[in-house]
matplotlib code that plots the C-alpha trace (Angstrom):
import matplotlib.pyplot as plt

x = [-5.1, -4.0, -3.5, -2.0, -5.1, -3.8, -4.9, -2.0, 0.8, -0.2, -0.2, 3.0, 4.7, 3.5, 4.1, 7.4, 8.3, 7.6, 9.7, 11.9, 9.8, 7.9, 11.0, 11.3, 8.8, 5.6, 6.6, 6.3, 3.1, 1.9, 3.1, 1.8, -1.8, -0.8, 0.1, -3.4, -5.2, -6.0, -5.7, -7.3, -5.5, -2.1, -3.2, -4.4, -1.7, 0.8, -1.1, -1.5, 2.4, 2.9, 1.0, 1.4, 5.3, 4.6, 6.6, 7.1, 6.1, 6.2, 3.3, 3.9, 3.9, 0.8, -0.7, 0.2, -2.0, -4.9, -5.3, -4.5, -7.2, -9.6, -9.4, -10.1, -13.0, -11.9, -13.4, -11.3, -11.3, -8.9, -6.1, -7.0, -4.7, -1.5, -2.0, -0.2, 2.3, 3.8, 7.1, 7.7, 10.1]
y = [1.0, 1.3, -1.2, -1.8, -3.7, -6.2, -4.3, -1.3, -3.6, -5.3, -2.2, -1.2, -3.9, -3.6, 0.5, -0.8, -3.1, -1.0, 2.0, 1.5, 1.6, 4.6, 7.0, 8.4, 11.3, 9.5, 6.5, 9.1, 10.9, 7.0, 6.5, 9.5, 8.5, 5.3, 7.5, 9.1, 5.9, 6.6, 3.5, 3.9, 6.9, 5.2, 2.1, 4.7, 7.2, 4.3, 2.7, 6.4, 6.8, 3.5, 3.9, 8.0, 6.8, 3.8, 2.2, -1.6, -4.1, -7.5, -10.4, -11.0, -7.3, -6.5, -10.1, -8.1, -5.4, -6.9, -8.5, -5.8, -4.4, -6.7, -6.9, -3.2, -4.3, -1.4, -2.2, -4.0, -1.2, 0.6, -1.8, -3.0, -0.3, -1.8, -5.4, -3.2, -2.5, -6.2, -6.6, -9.8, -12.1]
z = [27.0, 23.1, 20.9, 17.7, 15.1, 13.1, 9.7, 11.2, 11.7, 8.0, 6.0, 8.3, 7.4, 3.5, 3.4, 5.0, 2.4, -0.9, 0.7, -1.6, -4.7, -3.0, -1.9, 1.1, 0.8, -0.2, 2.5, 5.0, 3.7, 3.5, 7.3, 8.2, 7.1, 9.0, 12.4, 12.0, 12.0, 7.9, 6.9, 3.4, 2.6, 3.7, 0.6, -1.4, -1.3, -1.9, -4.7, -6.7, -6.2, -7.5, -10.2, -11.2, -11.3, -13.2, -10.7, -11.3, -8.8, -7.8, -8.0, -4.5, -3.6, -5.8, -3.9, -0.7, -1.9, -2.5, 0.1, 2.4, 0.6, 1.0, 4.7, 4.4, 2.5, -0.2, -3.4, -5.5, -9.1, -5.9, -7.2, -10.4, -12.1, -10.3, -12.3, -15.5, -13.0, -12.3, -13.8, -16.1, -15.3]

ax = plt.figure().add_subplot(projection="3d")
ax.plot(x, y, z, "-o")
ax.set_aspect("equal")
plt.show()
């Protein structure tokens, strides 16, 4: 029997939640990565979009990120580049 891990439906329900920022397109590359058990290239992927768009984001969001990250025990210089990225309010 198959099971979802717990790290899948986390960066689910993260990739999930910066859709919007992402568009369509890289959510499903993202997702895709996700379908193929990828679960690094689904952060990464999102993360390089984020940041090659310069695409504004959220403390809690970039919060979410990190420590989805961590749990993947991805070094932390993967994210690093995203702190420029949180929007002042």
């Amino acid at each position: 029997m198959w099971f979802k891990p717990a790290i899948e439906t986390e960066l689910s329900e993260l990739l999930s939640d910066l859709m919007p920022l992402l568009g369509q397109r890289d959510f499903d590359i993202a997702f895709e990565f996700l379908d193929h058990r990828e679960w690094g290239l689904a952060l990464d992927h999102a993360c390089c979009q984020l940041y090659e768009n310069d695409t504004k984001i959220l403390q809690s969001q970039y919060d979410r990120i990190v420590k989805t990250g961590r749990r993947m025990r991805l070094p932390e210089s993967e994210f690093q580049s995203l702190k420029q990225l949180i929007a002042s309010t």
